[in-house]
Backbone as numpy.savetxt, mean C-alpha at the origin, in Angstrom:
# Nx Ny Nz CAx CAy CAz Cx Cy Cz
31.41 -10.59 22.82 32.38 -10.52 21.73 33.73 -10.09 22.28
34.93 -10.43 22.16 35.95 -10.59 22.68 36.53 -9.71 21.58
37.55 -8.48 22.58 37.68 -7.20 22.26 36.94 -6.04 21.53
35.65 -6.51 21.69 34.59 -5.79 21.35 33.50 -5.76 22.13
31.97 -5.15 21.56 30.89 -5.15 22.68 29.78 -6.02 21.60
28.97 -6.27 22.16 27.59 -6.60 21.51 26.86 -5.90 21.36
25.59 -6.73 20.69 24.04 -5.67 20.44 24.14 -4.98 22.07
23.68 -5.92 22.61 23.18 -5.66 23.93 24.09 -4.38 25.10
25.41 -4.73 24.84 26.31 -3.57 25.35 25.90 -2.11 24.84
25.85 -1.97 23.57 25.90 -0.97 22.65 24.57 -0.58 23.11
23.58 -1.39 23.40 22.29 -0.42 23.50 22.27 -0.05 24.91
22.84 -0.77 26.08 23.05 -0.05 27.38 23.68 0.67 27.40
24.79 0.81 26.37 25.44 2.70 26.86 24.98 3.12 25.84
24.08 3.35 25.24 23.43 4.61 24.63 22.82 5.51 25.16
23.13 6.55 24.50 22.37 8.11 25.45 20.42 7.35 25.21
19.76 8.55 25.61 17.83 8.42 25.67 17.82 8.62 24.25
18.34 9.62 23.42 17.91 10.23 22.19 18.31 8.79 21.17
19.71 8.36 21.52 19.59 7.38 20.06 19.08 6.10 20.57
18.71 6.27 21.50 17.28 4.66 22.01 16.12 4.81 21.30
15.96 6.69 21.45 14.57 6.61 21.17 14.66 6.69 19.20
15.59 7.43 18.96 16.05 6.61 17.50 15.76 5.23 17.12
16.23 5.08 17.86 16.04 3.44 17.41 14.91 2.95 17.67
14.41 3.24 18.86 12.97 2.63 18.89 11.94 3.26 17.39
12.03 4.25 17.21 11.13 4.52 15.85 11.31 4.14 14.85
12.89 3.86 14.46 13.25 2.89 13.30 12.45 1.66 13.42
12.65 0.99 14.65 11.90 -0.33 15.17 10.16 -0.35 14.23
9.86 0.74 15.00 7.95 1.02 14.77 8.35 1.16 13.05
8.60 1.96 12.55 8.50 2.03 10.93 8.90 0.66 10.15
10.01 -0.27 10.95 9.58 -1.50 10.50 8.89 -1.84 10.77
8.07 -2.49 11.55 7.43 -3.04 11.55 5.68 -2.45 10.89
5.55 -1.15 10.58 4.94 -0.77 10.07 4.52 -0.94 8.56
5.73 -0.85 7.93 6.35 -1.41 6.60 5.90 -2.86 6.38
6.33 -3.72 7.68 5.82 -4.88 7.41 4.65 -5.12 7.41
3.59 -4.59 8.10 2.44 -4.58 8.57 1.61 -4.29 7.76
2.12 -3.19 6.40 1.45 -2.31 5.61 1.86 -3.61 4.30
2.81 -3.97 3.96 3.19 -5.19 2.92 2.32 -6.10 3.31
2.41 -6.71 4.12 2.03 -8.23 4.51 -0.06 -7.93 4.39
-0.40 -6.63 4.46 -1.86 -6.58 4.69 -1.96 -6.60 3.34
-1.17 -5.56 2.13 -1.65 -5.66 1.03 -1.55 -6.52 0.26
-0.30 -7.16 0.39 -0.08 -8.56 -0.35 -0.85 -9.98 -0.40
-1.54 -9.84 0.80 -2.85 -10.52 1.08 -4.32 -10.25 0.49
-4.30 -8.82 0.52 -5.31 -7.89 -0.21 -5.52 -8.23 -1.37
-4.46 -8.03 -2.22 -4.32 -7.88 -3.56 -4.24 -9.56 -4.35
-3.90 -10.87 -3.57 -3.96 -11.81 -3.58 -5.22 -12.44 -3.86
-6.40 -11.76 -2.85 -7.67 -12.12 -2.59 -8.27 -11.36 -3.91
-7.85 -10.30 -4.48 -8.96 -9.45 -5.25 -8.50 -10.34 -6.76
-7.11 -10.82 -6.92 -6.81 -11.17 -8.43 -7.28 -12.69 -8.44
-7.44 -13.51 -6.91 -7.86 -14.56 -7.02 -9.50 -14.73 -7.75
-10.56 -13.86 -6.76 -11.73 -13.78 -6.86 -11.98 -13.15 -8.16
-11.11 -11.85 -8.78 -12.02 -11.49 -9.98 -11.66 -12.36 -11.03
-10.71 -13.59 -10.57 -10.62 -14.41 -12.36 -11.74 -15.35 -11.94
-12.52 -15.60 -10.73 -13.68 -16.64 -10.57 -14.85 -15.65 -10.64
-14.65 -14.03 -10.60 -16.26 -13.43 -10.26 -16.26 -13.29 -12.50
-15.10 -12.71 -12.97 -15.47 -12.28 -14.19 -16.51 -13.36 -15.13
-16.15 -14.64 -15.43 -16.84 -15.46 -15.92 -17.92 -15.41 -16.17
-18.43 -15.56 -14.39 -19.92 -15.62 -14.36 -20.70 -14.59 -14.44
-20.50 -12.97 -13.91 -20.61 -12.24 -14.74 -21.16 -11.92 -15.93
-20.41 -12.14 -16.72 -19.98 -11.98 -17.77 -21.18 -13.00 -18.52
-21.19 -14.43 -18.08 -22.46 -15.37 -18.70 -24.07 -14.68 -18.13
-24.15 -13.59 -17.10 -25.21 -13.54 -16.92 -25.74 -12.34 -17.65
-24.78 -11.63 -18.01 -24.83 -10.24 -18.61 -25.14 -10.84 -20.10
-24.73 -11.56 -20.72 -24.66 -12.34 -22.29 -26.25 -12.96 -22.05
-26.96 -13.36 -20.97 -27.74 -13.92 -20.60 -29.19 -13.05 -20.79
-28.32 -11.59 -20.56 -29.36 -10.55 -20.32 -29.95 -10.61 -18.72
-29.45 -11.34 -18.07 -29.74 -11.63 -16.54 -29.43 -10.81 -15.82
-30.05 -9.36 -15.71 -28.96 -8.17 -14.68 -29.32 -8.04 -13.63
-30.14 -8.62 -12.90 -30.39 -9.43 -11.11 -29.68 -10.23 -11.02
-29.05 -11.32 -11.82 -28.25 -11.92 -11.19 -26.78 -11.67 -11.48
-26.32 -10.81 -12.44 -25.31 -10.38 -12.34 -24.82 -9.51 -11.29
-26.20 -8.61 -10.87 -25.91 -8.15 -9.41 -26.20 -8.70 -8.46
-26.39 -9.44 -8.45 -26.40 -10.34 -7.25 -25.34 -11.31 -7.05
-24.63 -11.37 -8.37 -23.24 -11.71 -7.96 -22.16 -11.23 -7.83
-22.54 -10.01 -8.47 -21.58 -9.17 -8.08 -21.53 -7.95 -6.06
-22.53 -8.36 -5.79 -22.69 -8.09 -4.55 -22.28 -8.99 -3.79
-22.12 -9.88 -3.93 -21.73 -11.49 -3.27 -20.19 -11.23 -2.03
-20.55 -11.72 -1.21 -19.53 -11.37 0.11 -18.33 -12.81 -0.47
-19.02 -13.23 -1.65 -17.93 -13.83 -1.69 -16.50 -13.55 -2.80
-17.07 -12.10 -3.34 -16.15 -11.57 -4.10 -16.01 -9.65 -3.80
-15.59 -10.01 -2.53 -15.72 -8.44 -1.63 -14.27 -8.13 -1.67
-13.33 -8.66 -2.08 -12.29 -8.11 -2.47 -11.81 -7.93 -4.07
-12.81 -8.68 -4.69 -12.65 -7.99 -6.18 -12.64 -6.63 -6.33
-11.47 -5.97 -7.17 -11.93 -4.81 -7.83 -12.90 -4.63 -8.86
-13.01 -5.92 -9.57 -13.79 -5.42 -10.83 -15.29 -6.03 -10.55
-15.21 -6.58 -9.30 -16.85 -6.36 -8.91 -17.31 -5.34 -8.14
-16.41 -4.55 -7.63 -17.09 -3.18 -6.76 -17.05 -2.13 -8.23
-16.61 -2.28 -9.31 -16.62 -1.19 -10.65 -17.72 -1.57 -11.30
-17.75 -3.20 -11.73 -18.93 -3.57 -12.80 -20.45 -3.28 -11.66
-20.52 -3.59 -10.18 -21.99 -3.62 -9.21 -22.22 -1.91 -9.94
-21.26 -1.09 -9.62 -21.33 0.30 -9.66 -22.57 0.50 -10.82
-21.86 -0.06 -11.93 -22.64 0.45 -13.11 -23.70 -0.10 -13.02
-24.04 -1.54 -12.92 -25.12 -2.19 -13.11 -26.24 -1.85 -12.24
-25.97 -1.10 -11.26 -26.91 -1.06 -10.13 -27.44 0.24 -10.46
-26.70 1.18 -11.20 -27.12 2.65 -11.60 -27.73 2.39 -13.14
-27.32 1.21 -13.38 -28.54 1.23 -14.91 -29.94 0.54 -14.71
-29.79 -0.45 -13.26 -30.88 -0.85 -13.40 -31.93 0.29 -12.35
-31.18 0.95 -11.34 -32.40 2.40 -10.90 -32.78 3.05 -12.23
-31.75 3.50 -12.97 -32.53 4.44 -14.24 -33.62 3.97 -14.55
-33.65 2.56 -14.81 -34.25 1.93 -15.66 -36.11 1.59 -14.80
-36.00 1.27 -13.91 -36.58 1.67 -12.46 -37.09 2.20 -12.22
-36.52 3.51 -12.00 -37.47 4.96 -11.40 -38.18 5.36 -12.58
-38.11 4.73 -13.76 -38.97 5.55 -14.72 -38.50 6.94 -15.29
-37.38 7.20 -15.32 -36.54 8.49 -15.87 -36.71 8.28 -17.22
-37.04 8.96 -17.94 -36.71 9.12 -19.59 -35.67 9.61 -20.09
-34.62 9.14 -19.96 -33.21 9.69 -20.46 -32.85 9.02 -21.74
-32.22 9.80 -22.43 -32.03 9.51 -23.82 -31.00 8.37 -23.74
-30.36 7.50 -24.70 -29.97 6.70 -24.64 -28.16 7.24 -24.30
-28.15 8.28 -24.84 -26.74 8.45 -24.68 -26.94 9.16 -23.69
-27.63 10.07 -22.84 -27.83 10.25 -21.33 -27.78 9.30 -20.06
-28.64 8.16 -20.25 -28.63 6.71 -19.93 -27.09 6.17 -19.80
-26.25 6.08 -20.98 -25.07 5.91 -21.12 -23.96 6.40 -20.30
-24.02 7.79 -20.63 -22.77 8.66 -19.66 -23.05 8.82 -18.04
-24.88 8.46 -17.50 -24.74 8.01 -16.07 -24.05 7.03 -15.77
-24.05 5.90 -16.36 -23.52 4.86 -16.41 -22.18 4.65 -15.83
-21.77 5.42 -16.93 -20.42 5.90 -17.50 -19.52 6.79 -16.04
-20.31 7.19 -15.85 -19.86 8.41 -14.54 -19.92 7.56 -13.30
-20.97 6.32 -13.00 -20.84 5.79 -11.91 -19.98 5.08 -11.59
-19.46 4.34 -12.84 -18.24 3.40 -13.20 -17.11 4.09 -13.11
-16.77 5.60 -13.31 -15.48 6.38 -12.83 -15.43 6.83 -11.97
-16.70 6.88 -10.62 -16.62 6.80 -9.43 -15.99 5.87 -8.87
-16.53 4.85 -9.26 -16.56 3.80 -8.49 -14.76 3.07 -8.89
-14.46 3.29 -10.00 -12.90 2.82 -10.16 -12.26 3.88 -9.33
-12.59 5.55 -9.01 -11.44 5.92 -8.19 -11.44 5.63 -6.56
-12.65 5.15 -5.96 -13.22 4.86 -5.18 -11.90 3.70 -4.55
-12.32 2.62 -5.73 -11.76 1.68 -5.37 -9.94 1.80 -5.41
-9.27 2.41 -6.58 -8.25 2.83 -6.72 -7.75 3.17 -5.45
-8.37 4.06 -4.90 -7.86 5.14 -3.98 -7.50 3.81 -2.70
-8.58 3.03 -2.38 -8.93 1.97 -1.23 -7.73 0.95 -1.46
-7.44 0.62 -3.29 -6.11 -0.16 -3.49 -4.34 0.42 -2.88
-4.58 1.43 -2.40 -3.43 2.45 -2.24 -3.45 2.32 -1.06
-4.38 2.23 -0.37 -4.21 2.28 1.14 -3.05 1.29 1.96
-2.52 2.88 2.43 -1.40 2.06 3.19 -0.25 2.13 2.54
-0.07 2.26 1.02 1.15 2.30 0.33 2.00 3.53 0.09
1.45 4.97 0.35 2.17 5.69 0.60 2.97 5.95 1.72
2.54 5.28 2.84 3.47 5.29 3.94 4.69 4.25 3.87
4.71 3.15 2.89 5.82 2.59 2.52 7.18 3.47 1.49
6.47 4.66 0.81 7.38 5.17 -0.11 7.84 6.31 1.21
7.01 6.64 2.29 7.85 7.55 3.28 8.54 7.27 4.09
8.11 5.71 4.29 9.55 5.04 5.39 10.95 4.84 4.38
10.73 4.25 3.45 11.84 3.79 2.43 12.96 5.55 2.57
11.76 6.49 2.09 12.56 7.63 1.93 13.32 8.16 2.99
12.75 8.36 4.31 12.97 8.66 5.49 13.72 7.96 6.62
13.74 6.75 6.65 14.50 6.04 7.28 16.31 5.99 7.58
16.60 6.20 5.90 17.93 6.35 6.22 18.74 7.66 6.72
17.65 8.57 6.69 17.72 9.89 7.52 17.75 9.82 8.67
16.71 8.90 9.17 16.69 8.56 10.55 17.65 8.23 11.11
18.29 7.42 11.02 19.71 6.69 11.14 20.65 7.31 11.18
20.46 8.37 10.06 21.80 9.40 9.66 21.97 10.40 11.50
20.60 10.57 11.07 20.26 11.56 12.58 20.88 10.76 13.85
20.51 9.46 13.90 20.80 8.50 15.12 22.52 8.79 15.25
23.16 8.45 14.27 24.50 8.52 14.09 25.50 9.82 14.30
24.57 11.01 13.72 25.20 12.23 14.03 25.04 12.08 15.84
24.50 11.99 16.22 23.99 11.96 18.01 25.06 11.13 18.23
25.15 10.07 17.71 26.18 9.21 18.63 27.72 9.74 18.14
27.83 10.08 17.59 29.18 10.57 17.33 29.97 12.01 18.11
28.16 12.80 18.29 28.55 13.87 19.10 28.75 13.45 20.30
28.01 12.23 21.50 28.35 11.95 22.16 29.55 11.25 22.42
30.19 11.24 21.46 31.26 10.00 21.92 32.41 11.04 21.87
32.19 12.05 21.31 33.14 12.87 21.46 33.35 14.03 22.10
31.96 14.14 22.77 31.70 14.77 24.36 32.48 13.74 25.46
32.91 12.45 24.93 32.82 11.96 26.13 34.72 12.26 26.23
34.85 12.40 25.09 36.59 12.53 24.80 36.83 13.68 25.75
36.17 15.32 25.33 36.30 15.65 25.59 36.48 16.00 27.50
35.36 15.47 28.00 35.43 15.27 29.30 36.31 14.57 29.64
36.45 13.16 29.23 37.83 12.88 30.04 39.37 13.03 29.49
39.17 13.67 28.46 40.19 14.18 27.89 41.58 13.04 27.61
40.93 12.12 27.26 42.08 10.75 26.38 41.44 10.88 25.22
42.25 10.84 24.30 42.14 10.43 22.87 42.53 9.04 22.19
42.53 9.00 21.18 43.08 8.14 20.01 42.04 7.36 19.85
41.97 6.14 18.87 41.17 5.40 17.94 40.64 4.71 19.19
41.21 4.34 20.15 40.48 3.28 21.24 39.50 4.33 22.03
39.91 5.12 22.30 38.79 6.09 23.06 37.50 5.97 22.05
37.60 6.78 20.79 36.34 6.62 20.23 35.41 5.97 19.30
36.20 4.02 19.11 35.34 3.78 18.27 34.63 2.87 18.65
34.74 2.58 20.00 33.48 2.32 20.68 32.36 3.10 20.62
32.52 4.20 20.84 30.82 5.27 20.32 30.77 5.33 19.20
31.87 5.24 18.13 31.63 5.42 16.54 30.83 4.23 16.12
31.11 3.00 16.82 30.42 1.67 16.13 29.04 1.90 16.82
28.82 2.27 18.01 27.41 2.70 18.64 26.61 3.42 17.16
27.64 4.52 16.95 26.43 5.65 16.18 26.22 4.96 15.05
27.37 3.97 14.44 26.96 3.24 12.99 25.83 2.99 12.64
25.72 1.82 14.34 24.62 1.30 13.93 23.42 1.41 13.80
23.02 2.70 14.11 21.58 3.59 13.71 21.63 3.93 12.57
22.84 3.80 11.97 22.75 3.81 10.08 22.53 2.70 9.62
23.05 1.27 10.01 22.73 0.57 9.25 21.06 -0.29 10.25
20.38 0.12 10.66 19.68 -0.07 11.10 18.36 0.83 9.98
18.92 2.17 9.67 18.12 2.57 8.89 18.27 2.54 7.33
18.99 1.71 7.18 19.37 1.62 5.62 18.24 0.10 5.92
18.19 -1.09 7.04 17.48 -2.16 6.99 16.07 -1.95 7.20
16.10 -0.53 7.34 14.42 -0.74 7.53 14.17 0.14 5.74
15.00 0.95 5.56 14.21 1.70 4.09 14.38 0.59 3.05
15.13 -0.73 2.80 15.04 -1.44 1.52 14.37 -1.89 1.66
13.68 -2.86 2.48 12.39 -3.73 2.86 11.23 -2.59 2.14
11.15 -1.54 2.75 10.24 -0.76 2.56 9.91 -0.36 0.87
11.31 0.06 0.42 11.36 0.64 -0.99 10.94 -0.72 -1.67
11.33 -1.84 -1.56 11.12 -3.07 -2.44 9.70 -3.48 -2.24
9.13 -3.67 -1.19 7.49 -3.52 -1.29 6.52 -2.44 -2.12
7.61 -0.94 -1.70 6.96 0.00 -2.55 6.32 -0.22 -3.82
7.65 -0.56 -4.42 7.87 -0.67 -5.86 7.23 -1.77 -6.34
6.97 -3.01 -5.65 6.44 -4.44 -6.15 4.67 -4.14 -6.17
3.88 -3.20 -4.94 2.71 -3.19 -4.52 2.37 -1.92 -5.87
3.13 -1.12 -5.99 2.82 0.10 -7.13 2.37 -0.48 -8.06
3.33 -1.88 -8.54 3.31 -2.62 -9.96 1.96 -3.09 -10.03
1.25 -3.78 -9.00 -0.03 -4.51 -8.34 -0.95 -3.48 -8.98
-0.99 -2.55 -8.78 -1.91 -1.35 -8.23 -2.40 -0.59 -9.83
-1.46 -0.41 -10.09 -0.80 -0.06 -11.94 -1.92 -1.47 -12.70
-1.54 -2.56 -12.69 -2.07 -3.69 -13.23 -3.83 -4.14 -13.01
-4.27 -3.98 -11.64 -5.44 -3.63 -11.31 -6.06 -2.65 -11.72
-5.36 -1.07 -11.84 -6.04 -0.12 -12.43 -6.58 -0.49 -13.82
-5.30 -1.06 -14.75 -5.75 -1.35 -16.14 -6.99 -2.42 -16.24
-7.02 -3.42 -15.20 -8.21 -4.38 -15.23 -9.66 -3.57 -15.40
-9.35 -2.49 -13.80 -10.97 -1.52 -13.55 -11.48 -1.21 -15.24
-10.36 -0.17 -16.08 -10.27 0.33 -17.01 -10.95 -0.71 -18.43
-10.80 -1.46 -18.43 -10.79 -2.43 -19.51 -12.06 -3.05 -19.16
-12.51 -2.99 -17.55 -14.42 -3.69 -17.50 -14.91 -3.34 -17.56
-14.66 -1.67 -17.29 -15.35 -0.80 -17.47 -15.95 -0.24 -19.12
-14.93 -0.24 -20.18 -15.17 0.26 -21.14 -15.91 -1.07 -21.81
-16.00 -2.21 -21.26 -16.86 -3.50 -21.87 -18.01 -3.40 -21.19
-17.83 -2.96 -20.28 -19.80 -2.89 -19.26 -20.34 -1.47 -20.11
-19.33 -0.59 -20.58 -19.94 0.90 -20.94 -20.99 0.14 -22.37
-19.88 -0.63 -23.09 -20.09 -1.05 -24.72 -21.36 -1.96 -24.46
-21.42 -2.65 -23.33 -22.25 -3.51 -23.15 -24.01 -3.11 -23.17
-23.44 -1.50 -22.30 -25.41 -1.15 -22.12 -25.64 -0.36 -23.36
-24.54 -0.09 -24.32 -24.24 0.60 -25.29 -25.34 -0.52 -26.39
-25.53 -1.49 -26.27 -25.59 -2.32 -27.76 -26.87 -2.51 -26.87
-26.99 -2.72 -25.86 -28.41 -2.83 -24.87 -29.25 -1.85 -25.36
-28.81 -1.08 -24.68 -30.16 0.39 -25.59 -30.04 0.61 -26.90
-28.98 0.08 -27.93 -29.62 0.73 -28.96 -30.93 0.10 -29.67
């Protein structure tokens, strides 16, 4: 760049500290990305499969068929559904009751039920999250990072004044544009981050209400079963 420097200049005269700045900005992107791109795939696979697992389900349970509702709901081919790791939960704990020969009252019967199915939604909840709080700590943290990168380069550039003792705007905004750019380096890694945040939360929020809503139809379901 003509009367100026490049990427490449700017990162050969940098001190160790705002390299290594920068190198961690580097890792938290790509972390960010790593953590988006896994869940967005995730969450792709679970809303695809539970609008093909609910159906059938759902016809085998109406069927009175609860071997093969668990057996489809165990199915490796709907292992990223949420609302088949919530509905297996229950069904598999009504059909041991039912099984071992326990005499539990009907509304005893019920609230096991009931309890395995709110295991099993925070279970899964918790497993839907994975990975997404470290997107709300890069988003947050990043432009700190930067800030930090920048305070460093500014102190150096004006260590360097001081040593050779010339001043004015040409002496130091060659190190001032150095330290910038660990700011805007960390402002590019926290929006990526915050905008996944916020889009994967929405995911997560929307899935919860699904768990919630199969659950209280599988509860109603063994509900009209036993009476």
């Amino acid at each position: 760049m003509e009367g100026g420097m490049n990427l490449l200049e700017m990162w050969n005269q940098m001190g160790w500290v705002a390299k290594a700045i920068a190198v961690i900005l580097f890792i938290m992107s790509m972390w960010s990305f790593g953590v988006a791109i896994e869940r967005i795939f995730t969450f792709t696979q679970a809303r695809k499969q539970s609008k093909l697992y609910a159906p059938q389900v759902a016809k085998h349970l109406k069927e009175g068929r609860l071997k093969d509702a668990i057996a489809v709901s165990s199915s490796k081919t709907y292992r990223y559904s949420h609302l088949a790791k919530v509905v297996l939960a229950g069904l598999q704990e009504y059909q041991f009751q039912q099984e071992s020969g326990a005499n539990l009252s009907r509304e005893d019967l019920v609230d096991t039920v009931r309890r395995s199915i709110q295991r099993a939604s925070a279970l899964t909840g918790s497993d839907l999250k994975k990975g997404v709080a470290a997107l709300a700590t890069i988003g947050a943290t990043a432009p700190f990072v930067g800030l930090l990168g920048t305070v460093v380069g500014i102190i150096t550039a004006f260590q360097g004044i001081a040593a050779t003792g010339s001043g004015g705007i040409g002496a130091v905004s060659a190190g001032i544009a150095e330290a910038l750019v660990e700011t805007a380096l960390g402002l590019l890694v926290a929006i990526p981050a915050v905008w996944f945040y916020n889009y994967l939360s929405g995911r997560i929020e929307y899935f919860n209400v699904e768990m919630d809503n199969s659950s209280s139809e599988l509860v109603d379901y063994f509900i009209k079963k036993t009476a």
